[in-house]
Every structure is written in C-alpha cells, then in structure tokens.
C-alpha positions as CSV (number, residue, x, y, z in Angstrom):
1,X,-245.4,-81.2,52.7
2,X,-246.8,-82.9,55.8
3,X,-249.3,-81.5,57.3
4,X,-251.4,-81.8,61.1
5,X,-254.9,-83.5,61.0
6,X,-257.2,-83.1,64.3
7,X,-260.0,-85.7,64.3
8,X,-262.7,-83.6,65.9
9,X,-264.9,-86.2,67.4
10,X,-262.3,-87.5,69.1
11,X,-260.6,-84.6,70.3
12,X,-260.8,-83.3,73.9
13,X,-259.1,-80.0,73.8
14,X,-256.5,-80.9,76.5
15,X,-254.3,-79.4,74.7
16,X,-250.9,-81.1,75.0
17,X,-250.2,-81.0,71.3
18,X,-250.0,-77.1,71.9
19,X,-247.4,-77.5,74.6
20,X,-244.7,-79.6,72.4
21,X,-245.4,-77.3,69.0
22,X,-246.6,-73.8,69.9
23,X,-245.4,-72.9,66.4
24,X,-247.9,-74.7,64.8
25,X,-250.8,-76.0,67.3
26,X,-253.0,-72.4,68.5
27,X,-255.9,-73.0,71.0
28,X,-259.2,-71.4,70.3
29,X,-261.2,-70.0,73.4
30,X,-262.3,-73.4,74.4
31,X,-258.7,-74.7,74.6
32,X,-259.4,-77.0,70.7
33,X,-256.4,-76.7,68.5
34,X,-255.9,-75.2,65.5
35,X,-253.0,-76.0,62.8
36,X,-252.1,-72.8,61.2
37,X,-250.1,-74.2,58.4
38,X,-248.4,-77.0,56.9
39,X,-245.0,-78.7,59.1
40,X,-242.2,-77.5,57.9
41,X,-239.5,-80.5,57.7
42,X,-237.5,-78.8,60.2
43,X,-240.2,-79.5,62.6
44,X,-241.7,-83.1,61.2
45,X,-239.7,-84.6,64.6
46,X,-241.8,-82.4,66.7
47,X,-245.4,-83.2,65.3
48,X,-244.4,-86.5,65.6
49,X,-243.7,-85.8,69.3
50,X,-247.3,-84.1,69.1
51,X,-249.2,-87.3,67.8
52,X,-247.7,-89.5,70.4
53,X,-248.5,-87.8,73.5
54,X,-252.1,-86.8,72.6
55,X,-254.1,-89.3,75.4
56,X,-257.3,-89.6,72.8
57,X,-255.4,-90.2,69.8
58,X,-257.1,-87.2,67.8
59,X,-254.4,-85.5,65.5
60,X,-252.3,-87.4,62.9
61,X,-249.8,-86.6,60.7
62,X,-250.3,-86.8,56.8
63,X,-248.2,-86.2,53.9
C-alpha cells in the first residue's frame, strides 16, 4: 500500500497538501501535516496531486 512521507526539515507547514487530500493530510496547531494512514488506491491520483503542488518539495509518496 502506498503510503505519504513528510520530510520534516524541509517542510514549511503551508499546508497545501491538506487542501487537495483532507482525508488523509491533518494539520497540527502549527499548521505541519500529519498523514493519518496509508493511501488507499482509490485516492493514489490525489496524493500524487498532493506531492506536486507542495512549493518545498517536503512529502513524497512511497510504496
């Protein structure tokens, strides 16, 4: 199953990835995501979506 990776150091917390999969991508107080599970196939299009529009390059998607 695939599943959303945030690269920490790099991550900014503007929190675009959030606004094209809410069903997957929370924000904590500070506005940093948090995955809260694995990307079910019927949303692998959408965390693709998610990877490409984050401006620092900070979450990738594994298998």
């Amino acid at each position: 199953m695939n599943q959303l990776r945030v690269d920490w150091p790099a991550c900014r917390g503007r929190g675009l990835c959030h606004e094209v999969l809410p069903e997957l991508v929370d924000l904590d107080e500070w506005g940093y995501p948090v995955v809260t599970g694995p990307v079910p196939t019927e949303l692998v299009e959408e965390a693709r979506e998610a990877v490409r529009v984050c401006p620092q390059l900070a979450l990738r998607l594994t298998r």
